[in-house]
mmCIF file of the C-alpha atoms, coordinates in Angstrom:
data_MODEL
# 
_entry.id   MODEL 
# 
loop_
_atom_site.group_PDB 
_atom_site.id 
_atom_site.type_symbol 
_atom_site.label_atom_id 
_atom_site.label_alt_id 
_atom_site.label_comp_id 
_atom_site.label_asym_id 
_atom_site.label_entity_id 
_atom_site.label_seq_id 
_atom_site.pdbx_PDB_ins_code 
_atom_site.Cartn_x 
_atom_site.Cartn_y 
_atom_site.Cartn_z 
_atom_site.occupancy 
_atom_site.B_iso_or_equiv 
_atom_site.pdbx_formal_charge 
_atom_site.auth_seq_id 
_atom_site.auth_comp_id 
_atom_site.auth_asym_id 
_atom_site.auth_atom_id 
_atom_site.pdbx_PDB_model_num 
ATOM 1   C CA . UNK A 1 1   ? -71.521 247.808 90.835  1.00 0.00 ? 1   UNK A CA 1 
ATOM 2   C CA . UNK A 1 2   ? -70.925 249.445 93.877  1.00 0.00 ? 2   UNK A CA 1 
ATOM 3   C CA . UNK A 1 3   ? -71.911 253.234 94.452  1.00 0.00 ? 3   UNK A CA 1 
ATOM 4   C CA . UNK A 1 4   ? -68.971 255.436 93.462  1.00 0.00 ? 4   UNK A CA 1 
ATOM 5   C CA . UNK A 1 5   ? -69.640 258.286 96.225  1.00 0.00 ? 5   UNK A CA 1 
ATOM 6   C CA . UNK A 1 6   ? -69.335 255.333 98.917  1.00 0.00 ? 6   UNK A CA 1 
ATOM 7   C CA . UNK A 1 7   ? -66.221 254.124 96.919  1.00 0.00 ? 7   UNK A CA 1 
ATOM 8   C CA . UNK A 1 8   ? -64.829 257.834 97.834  1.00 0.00 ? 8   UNK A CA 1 
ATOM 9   C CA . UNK A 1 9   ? -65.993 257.748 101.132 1.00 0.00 ? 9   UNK A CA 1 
ATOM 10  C CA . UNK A 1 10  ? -63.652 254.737 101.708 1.00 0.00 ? 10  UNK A CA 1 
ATOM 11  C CA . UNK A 1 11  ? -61.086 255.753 99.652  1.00 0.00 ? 11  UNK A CA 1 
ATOM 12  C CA . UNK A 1 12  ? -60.576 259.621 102.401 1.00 0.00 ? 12  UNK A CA 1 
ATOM 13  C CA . UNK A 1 13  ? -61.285 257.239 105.270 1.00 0.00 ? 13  UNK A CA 1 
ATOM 14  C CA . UNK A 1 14  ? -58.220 255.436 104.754 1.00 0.00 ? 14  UNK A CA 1 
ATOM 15  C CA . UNK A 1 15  ? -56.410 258.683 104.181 1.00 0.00 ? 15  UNK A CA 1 
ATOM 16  C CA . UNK A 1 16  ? -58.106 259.237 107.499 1.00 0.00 ? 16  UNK A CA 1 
ATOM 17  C CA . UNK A 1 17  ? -59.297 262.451 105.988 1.00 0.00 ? 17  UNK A CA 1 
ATOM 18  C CA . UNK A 1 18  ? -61.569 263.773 109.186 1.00 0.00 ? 18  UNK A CA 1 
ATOM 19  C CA . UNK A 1 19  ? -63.498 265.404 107.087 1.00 0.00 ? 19  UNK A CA 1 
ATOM 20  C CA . UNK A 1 20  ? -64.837 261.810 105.470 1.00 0.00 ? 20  UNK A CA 1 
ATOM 21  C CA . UNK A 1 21  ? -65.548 261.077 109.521 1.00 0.00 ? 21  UNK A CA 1 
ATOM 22  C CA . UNK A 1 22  ? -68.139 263.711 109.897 1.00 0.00 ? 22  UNK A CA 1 
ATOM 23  C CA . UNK A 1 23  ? -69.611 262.463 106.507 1.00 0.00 ? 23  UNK A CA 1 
ATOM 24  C CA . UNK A 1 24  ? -69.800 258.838 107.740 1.00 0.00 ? 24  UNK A CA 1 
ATOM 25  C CA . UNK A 1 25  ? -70.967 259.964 111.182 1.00 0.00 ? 25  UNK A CA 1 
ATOM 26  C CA . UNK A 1 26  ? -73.933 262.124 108.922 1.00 0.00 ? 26  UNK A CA 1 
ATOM 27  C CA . UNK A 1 27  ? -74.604 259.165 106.978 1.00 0.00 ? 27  UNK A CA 1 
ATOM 28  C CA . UNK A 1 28  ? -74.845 256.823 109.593 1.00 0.00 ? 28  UNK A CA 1 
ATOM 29  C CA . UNK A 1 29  ? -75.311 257.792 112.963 1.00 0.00 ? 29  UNK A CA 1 
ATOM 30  C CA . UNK A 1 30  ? -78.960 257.339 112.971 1.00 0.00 ? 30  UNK A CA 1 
ATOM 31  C CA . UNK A 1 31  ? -79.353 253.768 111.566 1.00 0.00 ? 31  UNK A CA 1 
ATOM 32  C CA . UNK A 1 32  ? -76.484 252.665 114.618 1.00 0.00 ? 32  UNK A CA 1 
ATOM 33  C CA . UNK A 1 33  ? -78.219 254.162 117.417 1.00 0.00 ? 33  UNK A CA 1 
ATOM 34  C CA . UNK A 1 34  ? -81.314 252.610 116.043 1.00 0.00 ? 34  UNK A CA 1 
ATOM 35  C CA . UNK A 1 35  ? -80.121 249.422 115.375 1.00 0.00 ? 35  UNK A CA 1 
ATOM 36  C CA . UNK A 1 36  ? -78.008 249.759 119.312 1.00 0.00 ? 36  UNK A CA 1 
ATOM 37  C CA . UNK A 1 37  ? -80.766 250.772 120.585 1.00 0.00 ? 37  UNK A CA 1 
ATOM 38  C CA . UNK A 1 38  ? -82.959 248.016 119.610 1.00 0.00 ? 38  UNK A CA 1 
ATOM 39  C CA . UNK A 1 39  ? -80.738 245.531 121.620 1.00 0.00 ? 39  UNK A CA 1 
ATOM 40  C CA . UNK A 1 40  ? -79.965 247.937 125.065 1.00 0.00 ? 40  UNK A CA 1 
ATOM 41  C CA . UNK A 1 41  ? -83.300 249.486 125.329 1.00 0.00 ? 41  UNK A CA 1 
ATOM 42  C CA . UNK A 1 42  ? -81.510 252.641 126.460 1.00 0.00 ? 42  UNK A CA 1 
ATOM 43  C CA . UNK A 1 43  ? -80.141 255.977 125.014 1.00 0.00 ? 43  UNK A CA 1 
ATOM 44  C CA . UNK A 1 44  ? -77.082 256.767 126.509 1.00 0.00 ? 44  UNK A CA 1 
ATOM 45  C CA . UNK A 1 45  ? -75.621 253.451 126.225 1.00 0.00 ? 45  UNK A CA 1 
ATOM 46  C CA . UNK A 1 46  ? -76.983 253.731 122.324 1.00 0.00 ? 46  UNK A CA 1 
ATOM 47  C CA . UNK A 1 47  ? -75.270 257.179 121.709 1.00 0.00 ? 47  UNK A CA 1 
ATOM 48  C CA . UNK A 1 48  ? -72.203 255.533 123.181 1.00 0.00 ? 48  UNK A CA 1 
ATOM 49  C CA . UNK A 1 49  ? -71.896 252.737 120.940 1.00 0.00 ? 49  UNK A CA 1 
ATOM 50  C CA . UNK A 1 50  ? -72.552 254.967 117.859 1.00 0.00 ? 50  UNK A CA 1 
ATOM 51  C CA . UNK A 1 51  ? -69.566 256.851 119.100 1.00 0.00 ? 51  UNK A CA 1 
ATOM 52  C CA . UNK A 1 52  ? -67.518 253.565 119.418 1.00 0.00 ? 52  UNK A CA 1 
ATOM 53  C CA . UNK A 1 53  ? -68.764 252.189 115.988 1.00 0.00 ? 53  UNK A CA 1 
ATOM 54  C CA . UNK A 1 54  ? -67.554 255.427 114.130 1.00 0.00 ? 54  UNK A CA 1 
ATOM 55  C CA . UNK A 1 55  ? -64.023 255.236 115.814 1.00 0.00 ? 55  UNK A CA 1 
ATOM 56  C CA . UNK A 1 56  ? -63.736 251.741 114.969 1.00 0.00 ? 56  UNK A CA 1 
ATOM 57  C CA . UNK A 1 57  ? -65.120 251.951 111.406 1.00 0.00 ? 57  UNK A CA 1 
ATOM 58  C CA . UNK A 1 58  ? -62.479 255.207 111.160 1.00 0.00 ? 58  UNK A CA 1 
ATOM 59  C CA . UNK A 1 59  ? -59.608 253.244 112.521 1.00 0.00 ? 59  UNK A CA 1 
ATOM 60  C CA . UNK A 1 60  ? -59.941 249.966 111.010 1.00 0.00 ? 60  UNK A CA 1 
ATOM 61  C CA . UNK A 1 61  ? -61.478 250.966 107.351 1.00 0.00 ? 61  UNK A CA 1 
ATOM 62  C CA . UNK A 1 62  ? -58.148 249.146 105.591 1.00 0.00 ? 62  UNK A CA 1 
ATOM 63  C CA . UNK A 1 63  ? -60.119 245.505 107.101 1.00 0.00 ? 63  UNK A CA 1 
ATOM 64  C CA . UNK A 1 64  ? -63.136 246.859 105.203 1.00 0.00 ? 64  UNK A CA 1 
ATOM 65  C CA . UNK A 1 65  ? -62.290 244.832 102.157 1.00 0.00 ? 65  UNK A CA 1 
ATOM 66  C CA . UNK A 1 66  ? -65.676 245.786 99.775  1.00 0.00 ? 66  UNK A CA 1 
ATOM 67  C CA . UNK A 1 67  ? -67.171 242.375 99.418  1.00 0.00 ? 67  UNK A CA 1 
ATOM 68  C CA . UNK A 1 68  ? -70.064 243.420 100.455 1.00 0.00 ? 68  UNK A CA 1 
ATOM 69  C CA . UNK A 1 69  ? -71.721 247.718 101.089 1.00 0.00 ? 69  UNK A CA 1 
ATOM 70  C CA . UNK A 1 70  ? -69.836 249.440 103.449 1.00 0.00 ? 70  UNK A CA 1 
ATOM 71  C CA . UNK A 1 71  ? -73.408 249.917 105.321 1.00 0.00 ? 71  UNK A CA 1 
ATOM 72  C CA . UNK A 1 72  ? -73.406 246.173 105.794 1.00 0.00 ? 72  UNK A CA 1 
ATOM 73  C CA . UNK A 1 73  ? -69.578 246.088 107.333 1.00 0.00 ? 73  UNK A CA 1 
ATOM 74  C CA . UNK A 1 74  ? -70.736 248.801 109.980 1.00 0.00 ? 74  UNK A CA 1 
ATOM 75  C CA . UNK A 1 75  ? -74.166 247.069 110.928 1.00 0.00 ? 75  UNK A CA 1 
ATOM 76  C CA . UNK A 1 76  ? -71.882 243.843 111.773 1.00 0.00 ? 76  UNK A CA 1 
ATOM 77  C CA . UNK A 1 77  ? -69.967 246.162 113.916 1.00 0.00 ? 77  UNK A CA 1 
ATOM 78  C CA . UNK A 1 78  ? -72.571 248.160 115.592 1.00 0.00 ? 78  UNK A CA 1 
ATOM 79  C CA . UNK A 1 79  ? -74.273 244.591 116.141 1.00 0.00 ? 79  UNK A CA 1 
ATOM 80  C CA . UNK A 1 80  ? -70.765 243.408 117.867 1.00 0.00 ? 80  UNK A CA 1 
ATOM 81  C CA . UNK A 1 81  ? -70.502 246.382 119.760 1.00 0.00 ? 81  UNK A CA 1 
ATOM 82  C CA . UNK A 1 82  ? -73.736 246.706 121.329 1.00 0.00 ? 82  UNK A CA 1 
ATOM 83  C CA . UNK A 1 83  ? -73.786 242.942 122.176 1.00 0.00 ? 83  UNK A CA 1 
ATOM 84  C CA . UNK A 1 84  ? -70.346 243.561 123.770 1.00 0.00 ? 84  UNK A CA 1 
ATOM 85  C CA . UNK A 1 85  ? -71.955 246.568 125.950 1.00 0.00 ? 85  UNK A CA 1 
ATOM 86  C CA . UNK A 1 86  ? -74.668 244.818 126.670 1.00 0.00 ? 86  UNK A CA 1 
ATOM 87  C CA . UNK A 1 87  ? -73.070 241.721 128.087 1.00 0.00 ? 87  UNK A CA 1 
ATOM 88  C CA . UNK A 1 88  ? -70.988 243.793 129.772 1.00 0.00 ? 88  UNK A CA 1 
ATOM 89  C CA . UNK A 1 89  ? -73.621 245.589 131.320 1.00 0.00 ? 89  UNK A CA 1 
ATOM 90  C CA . UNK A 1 90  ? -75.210 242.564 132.494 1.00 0.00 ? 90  UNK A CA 1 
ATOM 91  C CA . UNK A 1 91  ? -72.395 241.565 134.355 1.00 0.00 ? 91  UNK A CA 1 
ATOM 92  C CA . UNK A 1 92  ? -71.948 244.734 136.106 1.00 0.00 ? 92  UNK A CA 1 
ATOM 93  C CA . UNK A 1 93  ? -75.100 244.649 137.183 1.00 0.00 ? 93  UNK A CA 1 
ATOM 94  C CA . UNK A 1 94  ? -75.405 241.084 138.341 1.00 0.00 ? 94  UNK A CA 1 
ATOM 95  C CA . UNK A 1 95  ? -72.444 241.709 140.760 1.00 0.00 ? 95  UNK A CA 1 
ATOM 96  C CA . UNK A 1 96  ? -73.994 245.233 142.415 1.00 0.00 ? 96  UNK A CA 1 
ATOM 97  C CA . UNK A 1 97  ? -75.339 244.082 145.366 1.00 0.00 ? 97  UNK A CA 1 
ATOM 98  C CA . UNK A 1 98  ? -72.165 242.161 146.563 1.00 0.00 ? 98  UNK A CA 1 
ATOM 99  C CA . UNK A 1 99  ? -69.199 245.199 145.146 1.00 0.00 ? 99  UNK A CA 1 
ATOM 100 C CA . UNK A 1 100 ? -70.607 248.464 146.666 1.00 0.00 ? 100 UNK A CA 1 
ATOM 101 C CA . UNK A 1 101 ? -70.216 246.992 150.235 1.00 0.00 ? 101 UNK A CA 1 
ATOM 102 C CA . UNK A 1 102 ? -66.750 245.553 149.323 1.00 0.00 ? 102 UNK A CA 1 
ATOM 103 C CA . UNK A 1 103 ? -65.810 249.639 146.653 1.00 0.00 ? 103 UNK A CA 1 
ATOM 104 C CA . UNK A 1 104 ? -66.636 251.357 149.936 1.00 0.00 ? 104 UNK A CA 1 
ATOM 105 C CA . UNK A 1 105 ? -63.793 249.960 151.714 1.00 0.00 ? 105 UNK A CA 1 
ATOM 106 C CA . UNK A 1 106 ? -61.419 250.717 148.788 1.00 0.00 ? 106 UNK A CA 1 
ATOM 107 C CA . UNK A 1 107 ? -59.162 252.499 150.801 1.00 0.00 ? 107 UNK A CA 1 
ATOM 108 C CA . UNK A 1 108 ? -59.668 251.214 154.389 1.00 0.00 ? 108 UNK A CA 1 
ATOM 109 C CA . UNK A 1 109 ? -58.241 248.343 156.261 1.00 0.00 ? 109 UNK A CA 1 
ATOM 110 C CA . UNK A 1 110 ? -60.262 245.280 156.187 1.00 0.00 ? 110 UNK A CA 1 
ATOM 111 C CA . UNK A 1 111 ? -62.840 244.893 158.348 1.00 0.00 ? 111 UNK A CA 1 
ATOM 112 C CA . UNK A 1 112 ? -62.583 243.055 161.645 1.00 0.00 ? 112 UNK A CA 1 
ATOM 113 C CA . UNK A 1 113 ? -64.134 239.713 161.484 1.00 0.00 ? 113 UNK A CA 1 
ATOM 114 C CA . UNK A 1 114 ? -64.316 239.671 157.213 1.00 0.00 ? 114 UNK A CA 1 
ATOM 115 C CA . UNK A 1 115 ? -63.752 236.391 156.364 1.00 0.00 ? 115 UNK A CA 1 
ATOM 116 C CA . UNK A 1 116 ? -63.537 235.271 152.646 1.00 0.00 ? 116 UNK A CA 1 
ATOM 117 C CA . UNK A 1 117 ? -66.731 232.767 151.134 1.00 0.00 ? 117 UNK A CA 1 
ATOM 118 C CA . UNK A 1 118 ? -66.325 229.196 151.632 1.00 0.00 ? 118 UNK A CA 1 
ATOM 119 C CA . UNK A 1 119 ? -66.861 227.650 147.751 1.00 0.00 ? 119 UNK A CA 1 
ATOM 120 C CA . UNK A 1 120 ? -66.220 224.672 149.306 1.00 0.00 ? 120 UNK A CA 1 
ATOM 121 C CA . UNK A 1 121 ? -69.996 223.293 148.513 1.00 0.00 ? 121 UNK A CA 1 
ATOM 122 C CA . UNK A 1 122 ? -70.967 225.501 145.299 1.00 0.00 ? 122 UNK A CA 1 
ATOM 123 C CA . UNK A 1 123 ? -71.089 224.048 141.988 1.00 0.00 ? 123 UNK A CA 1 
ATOM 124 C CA . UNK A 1 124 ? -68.856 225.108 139.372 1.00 0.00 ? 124 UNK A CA 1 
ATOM 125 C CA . UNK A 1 125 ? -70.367 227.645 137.955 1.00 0.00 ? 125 UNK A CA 1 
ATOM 126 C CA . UNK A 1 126 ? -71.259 229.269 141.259 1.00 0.00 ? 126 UNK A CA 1 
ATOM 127 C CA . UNK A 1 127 ? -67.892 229.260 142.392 1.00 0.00 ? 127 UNK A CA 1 
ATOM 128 C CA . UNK A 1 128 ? -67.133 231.170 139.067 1.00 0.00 ? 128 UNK A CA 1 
ATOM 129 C CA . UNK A 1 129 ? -69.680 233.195 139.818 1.00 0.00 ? 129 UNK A CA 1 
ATOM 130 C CA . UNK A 1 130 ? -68.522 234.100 142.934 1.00 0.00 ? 130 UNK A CA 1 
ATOM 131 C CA . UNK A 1 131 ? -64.934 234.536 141.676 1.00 0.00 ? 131 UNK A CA 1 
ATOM 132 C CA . UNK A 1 132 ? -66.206 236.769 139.465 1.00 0.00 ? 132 UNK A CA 1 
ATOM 133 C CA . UNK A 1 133 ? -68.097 239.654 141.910 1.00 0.00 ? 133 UNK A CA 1 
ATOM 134 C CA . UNK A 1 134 ? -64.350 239.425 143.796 1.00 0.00 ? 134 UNK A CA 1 
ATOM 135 C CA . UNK A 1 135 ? -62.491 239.843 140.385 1.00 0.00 ? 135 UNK A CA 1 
ATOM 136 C CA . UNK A 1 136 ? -65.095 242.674 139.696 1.00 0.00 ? 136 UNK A CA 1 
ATOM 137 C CA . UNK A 1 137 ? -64.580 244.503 142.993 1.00 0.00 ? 137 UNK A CA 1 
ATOM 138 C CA . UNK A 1 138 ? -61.018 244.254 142.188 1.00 0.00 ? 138 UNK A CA 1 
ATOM 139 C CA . UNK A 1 139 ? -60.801 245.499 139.150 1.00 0.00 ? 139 UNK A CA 1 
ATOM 140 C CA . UNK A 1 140 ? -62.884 248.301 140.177 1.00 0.00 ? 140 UNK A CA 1 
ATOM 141 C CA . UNK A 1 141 ? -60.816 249.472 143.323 1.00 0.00 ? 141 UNK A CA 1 
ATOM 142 C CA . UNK A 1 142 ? -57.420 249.090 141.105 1.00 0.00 ? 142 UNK A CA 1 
ATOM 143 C CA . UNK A 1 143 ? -58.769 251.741 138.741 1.00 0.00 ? 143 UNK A CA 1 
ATOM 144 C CA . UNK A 1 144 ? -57.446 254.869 138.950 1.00 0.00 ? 144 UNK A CA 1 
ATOM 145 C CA . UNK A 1 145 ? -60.067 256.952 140.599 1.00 0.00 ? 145 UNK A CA 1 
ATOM 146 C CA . UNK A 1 146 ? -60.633 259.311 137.789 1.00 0.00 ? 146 UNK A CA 1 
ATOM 147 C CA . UNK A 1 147 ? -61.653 256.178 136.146 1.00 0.00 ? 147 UNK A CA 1 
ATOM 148 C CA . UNK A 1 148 ? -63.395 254.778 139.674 1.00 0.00 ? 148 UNK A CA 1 
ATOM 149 C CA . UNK A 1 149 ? -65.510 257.456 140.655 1.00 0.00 ? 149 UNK A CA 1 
ATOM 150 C CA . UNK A 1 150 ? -67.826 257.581 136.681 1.00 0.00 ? 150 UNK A CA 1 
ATOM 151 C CA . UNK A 1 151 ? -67.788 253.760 136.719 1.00 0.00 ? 151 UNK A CA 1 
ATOM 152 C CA . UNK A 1 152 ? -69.473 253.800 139.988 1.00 0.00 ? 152 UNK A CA 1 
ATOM 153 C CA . UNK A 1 153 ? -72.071 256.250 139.517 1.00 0.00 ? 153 UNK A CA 1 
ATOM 154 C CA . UNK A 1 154 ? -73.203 255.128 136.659 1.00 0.00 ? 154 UNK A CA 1 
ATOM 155 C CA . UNK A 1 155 ? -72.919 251.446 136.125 1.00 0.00 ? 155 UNK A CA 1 
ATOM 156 C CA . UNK A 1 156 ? -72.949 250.555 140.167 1.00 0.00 ? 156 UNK A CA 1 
ATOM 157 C CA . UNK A 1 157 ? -75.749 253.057 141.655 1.00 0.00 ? 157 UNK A CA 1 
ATOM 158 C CA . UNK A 1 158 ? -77.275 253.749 138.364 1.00 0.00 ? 158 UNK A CA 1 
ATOM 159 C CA . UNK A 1 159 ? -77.074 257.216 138.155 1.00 0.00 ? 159 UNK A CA 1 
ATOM 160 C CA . UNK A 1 160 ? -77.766 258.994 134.626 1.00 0.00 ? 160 UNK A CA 1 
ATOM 161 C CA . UNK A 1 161 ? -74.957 260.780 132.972 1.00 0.00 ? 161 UNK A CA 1 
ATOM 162 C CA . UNK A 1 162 ? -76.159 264.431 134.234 1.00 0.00 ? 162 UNK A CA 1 
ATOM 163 C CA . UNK A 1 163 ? -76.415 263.293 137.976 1.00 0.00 ? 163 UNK A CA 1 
ATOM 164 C CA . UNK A 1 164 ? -73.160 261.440 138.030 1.00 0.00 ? 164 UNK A CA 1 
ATOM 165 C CA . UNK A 1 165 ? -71.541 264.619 136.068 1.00 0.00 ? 165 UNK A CA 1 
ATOM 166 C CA . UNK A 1 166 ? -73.151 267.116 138.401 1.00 0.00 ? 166 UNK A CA 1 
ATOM 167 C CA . UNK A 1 167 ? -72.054 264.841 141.564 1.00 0.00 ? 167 UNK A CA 1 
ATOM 168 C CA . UNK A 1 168 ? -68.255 265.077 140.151 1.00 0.00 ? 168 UNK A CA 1 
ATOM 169 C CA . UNK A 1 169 ? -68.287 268.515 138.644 1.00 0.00 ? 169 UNK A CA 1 
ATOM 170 C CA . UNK A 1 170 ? -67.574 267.651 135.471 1.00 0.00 ? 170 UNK A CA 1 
ATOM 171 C CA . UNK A 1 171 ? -68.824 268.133 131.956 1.00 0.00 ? 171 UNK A CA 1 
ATOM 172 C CA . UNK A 1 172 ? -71.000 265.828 130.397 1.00 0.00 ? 172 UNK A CA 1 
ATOM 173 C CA . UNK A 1 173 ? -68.348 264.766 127.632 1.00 0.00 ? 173 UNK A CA 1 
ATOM 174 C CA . UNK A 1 174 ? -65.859 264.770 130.123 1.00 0.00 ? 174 UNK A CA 1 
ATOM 175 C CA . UNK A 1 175 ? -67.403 262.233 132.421 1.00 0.00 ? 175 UNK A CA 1 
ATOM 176 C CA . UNK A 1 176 ? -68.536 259.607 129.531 1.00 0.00 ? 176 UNK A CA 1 
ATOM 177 C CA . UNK A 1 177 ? -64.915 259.721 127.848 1.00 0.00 ? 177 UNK A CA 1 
ATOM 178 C CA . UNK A 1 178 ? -63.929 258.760 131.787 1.00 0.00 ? 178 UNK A CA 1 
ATOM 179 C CA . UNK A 1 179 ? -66.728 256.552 131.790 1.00 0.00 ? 179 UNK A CA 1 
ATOM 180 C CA . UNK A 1 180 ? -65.683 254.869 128.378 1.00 0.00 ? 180 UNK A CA 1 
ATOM 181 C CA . UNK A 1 181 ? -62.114 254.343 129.576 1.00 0.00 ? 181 UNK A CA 1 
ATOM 182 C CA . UNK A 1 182 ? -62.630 253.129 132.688 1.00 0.00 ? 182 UNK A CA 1 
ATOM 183 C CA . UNK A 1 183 ? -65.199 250.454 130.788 1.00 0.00 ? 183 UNK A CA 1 
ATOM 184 C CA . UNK A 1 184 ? -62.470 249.699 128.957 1.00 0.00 ? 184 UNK A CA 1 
ATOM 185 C CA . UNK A 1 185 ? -59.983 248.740 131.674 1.00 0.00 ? 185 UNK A CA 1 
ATOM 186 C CA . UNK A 1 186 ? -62.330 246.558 133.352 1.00 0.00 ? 186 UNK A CA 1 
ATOM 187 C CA . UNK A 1 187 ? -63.221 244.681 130.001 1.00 0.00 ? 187 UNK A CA 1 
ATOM 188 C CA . UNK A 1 188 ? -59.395 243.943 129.574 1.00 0.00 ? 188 UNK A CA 1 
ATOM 189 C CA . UNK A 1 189 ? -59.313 242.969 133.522 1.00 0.00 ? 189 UNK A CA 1 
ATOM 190 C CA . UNK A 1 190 ? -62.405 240.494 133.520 1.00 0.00 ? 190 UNK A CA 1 
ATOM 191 C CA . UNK A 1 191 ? -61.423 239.030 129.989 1.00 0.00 ? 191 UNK A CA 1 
ATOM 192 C CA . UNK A 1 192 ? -60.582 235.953 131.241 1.00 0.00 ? 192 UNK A CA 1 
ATOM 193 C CA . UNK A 1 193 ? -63.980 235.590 133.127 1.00 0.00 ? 193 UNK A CA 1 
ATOM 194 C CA . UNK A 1 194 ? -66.001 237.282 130.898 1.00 0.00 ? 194 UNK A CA 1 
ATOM 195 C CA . UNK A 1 195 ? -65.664 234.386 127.570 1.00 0.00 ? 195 UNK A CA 1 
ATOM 196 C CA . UNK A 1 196 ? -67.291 231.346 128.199 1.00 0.00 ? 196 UNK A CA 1 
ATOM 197 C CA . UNK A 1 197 ? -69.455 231.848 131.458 1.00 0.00 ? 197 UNK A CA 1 
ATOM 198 C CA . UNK A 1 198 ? -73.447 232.340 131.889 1.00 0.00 ? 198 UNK A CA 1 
ATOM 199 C CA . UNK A 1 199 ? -74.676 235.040 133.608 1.00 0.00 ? 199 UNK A CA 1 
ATOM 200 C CA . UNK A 1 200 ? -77.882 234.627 134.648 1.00 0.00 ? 200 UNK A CA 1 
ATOM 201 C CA . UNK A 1 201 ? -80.119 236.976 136.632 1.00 0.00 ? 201 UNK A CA 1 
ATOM 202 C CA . UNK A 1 202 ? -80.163 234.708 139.802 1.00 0.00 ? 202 UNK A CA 1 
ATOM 203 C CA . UNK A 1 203 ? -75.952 235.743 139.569 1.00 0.00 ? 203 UNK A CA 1 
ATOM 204 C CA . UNK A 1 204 ? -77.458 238.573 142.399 1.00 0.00 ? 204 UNK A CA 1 
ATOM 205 C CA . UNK A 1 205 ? -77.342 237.365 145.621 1.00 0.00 ? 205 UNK A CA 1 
# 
């Protein structure tokens, strides 16, 4: 029989009662950064996916559908989420070396004597690969910059959240909610590169 308090719990949720919200976000906030954190190994990216995993489980609680506890619904999607992030993160990563050179000409004329890779003798994969760091770099410079500038700091030269606020004179909040959207555009931009290919850690040149 299933526990009638969490029955109630779901029951305001889908009356998106924000009230329920901050109950579900007492409840459970600690067991999703815990279980985040166990996958990314680090605590900004965790708080970020708890964040993310309450919005989801707030906005989506009708696909909840009770065959199993509730707590068991939001693990799968903290689980989802943080593999998501993390491949995500990867990627970024991976393509560093080659997109700040390329970001910091953003908004200047090409450079005399640039002249685009010849895949002509990489293997498939490479050539994806390589596709990839020039889909990345343009995803990145077609963001708006308010988006740009957090993306930059944080995923490209690693800066923490407090540096990269402090460097853009912004609050804390402020700068991961532009962080978080500007994530989010480059997800939907690198979709079709993202499913299906390996990223290794030899993807650095």
């Amino acid at each position: 029989m299933r526990d009638q308090n969490e029955v109630n719990l779901v029951g305001r949720l889908r009356l998106r009662d924000e009230n329920a919200l901050a109950e579900l976000a007492s409840l459970y906030s600690m067991k999703i950064f815990q279980l985040a954190f166990r996958y990314l190994r680090n605590h900004e990216d965790a708080e970020e996916v708890v964040q993310d995993v309450l919005l989801k489980v707030f906005r989506k609680i009708d696909a909840f559908r009770g065959d199993s506890a509730l707590s068991s619904w939001i693990y799968r999607i903290t689980f989802n989420t943080a593999m998501s992030r993390l491949r995500r993160t990867r990627m970024m990563r991976q393509a560093e070396a080659t997109d700040v050179e390329i970001i910091s000409t953003a908004n200047e004329d090409v450079p005399h004597g640039f002249d685009p890779a010849d895949w002509s003798n990489l293997a498939d994969e490479s050539m994806l690969k390589a596709q990839l760091r020039e889909r990345f770099a343009e995803a990145i410079i077609e963001l708006p910059p308010i988006y740009r500038e957090p993306v930059i700091l944080r995923d490209l030269k690693g800066l923490s959240t407090g540096e990269a606020s402090t460097r853009l004179r912004v609050k804390d909040q402020t700068l991961k909610s532009r962080l978080h959207r500007g994530r989010l555009l480059l997800r939907g931009q690198l979709s079709d590169f993202a499913d299906g290919l390996s990223l290794r850690p030899t993807f650095a040149s």
